[in-house]
Wavefront OBJ file of the C-alpha trace (Angstrom):
o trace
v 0.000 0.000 0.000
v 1.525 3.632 -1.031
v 1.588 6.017 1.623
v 0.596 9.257 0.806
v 2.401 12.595 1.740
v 0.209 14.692 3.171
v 0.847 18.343 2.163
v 1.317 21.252 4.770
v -0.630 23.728 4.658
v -0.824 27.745 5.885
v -1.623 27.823 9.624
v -5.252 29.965 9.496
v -6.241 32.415 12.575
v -9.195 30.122 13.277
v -7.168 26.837 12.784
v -5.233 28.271 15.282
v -8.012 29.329 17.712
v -9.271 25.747 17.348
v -6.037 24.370 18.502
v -4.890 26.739 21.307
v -8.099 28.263 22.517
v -9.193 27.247 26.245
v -12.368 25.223 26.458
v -14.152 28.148 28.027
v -13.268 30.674 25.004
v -14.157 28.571 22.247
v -17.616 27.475 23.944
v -17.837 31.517 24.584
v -17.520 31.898 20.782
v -19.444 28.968 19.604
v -22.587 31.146 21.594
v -22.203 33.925 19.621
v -22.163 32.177 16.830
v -24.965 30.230 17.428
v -26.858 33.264 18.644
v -26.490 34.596 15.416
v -27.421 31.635 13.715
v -30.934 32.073 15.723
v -30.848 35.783 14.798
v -30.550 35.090 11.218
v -32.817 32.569 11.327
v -35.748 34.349 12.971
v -35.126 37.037 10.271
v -35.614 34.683 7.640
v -38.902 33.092 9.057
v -39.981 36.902 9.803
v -39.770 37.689 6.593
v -41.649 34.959 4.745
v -44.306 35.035 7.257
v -44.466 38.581 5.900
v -44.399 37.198 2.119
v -47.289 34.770 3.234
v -49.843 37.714 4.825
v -49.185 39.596 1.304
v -49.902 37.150 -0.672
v -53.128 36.527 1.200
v -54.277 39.721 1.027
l 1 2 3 4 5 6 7 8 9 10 11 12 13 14 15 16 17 18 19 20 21 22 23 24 25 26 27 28 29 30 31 32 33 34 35 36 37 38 39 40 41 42 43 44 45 46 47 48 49 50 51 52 53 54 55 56 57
């Protein structure tokens, strides 16, 4: 079986965060992101229950 080489690649800022961050920071930052993900979300719904009532009327 050939082994592969695996190619290195360019350290990234959140590649970095993932690896070095403590537990409490990166649960701290997976909030806001998921808060946001709500956010958007409950924009999205808002609008097409807005899209619904006008086509209705």
């Amino acid at each position: 079986m050939a082994t592969l080489k695996r190619e290195k690649v360019k350290s990234t800022p959140f590649s970095d965060f993932i690896r070095y961050a403590s537990t409490s920071e990166k649960q701290t930052f997976f909030e806001k992101v998921r808060d946001l993900a709500i956010d958007d979300q409950r924009q999205v719904i808002a609008q097409a229950e807005e899209l619904k009532h006008k086509k209705i009327q």
